[in-house]
C-alpha positions as CSV (number, residue, x, y, z in Angstrom):
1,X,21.6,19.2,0.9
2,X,18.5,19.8,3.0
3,X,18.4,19.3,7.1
4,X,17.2,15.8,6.3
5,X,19.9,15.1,3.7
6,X,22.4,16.5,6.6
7,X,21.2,14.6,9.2
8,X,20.9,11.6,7.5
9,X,24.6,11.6,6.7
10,X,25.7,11.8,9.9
11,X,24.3,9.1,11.4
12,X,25.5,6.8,8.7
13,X,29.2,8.8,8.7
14,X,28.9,7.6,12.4
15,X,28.1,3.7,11.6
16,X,32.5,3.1,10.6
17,X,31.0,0.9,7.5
18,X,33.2,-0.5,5.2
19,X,32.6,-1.4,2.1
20,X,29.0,-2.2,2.9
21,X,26.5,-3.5,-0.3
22,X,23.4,-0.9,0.6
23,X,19.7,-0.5,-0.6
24,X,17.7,3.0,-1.0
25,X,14.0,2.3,-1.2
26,X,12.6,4.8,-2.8
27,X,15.5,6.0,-3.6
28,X,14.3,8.7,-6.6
29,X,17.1,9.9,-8.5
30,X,19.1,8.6,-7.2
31,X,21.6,11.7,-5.6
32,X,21.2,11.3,-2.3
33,X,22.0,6.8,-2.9
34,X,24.8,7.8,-4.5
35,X,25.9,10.3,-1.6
36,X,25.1,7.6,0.3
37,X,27.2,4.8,-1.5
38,X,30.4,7.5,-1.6
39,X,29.9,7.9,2.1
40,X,30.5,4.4,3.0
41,X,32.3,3.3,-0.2
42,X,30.1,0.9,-1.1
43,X,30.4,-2.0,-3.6
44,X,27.2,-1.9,-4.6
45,X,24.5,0.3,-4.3
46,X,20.9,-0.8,-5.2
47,X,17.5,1.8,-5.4
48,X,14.1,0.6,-5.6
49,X,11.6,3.3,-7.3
50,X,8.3,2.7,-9.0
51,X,9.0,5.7,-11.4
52,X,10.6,4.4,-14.4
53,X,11.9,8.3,-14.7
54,X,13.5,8.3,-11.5
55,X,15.3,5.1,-11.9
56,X,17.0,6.4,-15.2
57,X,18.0,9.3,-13.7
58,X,19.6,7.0,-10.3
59,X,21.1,4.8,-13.2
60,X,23.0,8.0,-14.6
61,X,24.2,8.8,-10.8
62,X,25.9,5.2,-10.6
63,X,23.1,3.2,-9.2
64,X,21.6,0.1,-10.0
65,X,17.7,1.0,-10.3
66,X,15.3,-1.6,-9.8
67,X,11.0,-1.2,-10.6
68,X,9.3,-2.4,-7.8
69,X,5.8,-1.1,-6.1
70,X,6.9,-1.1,-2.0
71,X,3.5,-1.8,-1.0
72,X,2.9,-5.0,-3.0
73,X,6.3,-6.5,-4.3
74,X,8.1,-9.1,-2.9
75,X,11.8,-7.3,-3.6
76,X,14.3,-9.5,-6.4
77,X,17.1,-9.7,-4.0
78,X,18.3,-13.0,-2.2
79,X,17.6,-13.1,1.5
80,X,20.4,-11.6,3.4
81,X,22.0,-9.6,0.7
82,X,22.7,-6.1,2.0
83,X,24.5,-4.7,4.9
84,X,22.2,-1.3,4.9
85,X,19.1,-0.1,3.9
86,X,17.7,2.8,4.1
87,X,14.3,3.8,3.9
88,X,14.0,7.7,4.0
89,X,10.8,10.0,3.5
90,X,8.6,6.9,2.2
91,X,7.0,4.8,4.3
92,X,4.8,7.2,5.4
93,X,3.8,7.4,1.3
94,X,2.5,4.2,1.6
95,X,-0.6,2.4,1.5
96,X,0.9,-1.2,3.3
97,X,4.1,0.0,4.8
98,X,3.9,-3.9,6.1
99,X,5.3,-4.9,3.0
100,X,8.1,-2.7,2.8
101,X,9.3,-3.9,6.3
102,X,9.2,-7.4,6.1
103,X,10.6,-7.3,2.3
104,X,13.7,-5.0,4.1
105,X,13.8,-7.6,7.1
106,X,14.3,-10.4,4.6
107,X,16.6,-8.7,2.3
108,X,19.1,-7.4,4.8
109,X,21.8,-9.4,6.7
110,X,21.7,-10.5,10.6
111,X,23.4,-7.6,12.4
112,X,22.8,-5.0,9.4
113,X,22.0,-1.9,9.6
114,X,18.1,-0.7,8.7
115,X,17.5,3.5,8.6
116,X,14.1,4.7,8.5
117,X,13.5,8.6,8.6
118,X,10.0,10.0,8.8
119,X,7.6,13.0,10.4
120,X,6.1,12.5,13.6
121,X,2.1,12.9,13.7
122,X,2.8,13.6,17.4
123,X,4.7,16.5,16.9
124,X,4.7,19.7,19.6
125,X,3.1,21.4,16.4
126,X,0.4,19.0,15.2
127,X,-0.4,18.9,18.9
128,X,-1.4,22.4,18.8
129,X,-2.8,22.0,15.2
130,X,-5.1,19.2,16.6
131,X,-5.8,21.0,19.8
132,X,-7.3,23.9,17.8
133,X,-9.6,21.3,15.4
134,X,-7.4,21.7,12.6
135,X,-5.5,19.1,10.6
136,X,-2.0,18.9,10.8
137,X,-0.3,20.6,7.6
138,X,1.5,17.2,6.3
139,X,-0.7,14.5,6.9
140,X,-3.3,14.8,4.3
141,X,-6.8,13.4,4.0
142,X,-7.2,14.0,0.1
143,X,-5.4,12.6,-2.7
144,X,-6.5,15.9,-4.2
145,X,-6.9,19.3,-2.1
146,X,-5.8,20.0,1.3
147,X,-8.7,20.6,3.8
148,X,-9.0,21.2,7.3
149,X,-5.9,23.8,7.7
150,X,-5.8,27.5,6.4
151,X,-2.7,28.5,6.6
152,X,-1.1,26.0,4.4
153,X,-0.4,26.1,0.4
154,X,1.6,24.6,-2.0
155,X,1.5,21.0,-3.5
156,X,0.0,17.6,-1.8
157,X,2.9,16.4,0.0
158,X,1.5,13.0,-0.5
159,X,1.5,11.8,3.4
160,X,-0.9,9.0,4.2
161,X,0.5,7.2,6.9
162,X,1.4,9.4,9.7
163,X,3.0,7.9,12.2
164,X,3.8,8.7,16.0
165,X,7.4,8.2,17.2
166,X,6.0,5.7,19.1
167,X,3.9,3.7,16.9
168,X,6.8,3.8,14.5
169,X,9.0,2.2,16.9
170,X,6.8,-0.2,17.9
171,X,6.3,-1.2,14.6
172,X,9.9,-1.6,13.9
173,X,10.0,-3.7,16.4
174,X,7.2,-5.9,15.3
175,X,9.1,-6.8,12.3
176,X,11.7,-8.1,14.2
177,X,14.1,-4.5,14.2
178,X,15.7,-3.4,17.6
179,X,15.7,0.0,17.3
180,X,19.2,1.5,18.4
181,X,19.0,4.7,18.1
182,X,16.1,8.2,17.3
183,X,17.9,11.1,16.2
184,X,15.3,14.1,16.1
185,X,15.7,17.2,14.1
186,X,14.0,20.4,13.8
187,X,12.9,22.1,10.8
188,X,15.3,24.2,8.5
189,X,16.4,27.7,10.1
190,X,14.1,30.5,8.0
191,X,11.4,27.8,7.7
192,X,9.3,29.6,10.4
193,X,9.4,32.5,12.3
194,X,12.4,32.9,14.6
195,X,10.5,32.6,17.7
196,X,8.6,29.5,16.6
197,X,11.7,27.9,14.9
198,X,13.7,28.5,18.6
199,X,11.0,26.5,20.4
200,X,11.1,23.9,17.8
201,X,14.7,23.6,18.2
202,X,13.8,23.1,22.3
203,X,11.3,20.2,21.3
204,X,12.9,18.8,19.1
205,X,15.4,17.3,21.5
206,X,12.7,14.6,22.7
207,X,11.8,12.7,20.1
208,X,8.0,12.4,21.2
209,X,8.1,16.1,20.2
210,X,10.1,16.2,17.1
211,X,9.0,17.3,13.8
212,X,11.2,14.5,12.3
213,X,12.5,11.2,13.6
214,X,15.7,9.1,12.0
215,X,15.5,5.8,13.6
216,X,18.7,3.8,13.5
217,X,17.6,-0.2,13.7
218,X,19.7,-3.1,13.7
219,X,18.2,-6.9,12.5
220,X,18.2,-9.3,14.6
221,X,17.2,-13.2,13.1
């Protein structure tokens, strides 16, 4: 399990659920949902893909996979019908993240628990990456090449909603979330140079500054 994975974990471990019914949007195969639903112990344990792929492989990992496009779909649960949801490395995937909310605001019971993990555009490092003219390494302006930063490689990492902490708050909020708790998190130790990943560790404890943000939300109706 990644940092994310690990930090993800415990802020749910830290919840005391009990026997909670959850939703993963996005939830890809499916291992980290079923992590997840073991966690808490779960009686059931929903994920929402729109890769018919992914959903067989969550259904072989225990969880009931269901196709739906977050940007669009209205989501083929009752209102009120889970006690969790989590929404973790995807809204910042999509096109109409306004969707996704109000779909999880309407699905998830008064007092539930709604986790949204995602980068921060305002990053200490994007600040510098902007301050210099170049764009920041995972918020992408192609669908096809990266542009605009030379020092990074590898595949499109698909980013094209960025959001600040801030804006990502206040748009929690919006949707009617109050927003309970931002644990921040640095990158993975060996990621970057020891120096750098030292002074990540140091921003990373305001969230403002943070590479990543977990925002814990509760719903209030």
């Amino acid at each position: 399990m990644d940092k994310r994975g690990t930090v993800l974990s415990q802020v749910i471990s830290r919840l005391n659920l009990i026997q909670p019914k959850i939703l993963d949007l996005g939830c890809g195969n499916g291992a980290q949902t079923k992590y997840i639903m073991k966690l808490v112990s779960a009686t059931e344990a929903y994920g929402i893909d729109i890769d018919q792929t992914n959903l067989k492989e969550a259904e072989k990992n225990g969880i009931k996979g269901l196709r739906a496009d977050l940007n669009t779909d209205k989501l083929p649960f009752d209102d009120e019908y889970f006690d969790l949801i989590i929404l973790s490395e995807v809204i910042e995937h999509l096109l109409n993240p306004d969707n996704a909310l109000e779909e999880a605001y309407r699905v998830l019971k008064s007092g539930g628990t709604f986790i949204v993990t995602t980068p921060n555009l305002s990053s200490w490092m994007n600040r510098i990456y902007l301050l210099l003219g170049y764009q920041p390494p995972d918020m992408e302006v192609s669908t096809k090449i990266r542009v605009g930063n030379p020092w990074r490689t590898g595949s499109l990492s698909g980013h094209i909603r960025p959001f600040t902490a801030l804006a990502m708050k206040e748009l929690l909020e919006y949707y009617g979330f109050t927003v309970k708790q931002i644990r921040s998190f640095s990158h993975e130790r060996g990621s970057l140079p020891y120096l750098l990943y030292l002074l990540d560790v140091g921003f990373s404890n305001r969230y403002t500054l943070a590479h990543w943000n977990v925002f814990t939300c509760t719903c209030r109706k």
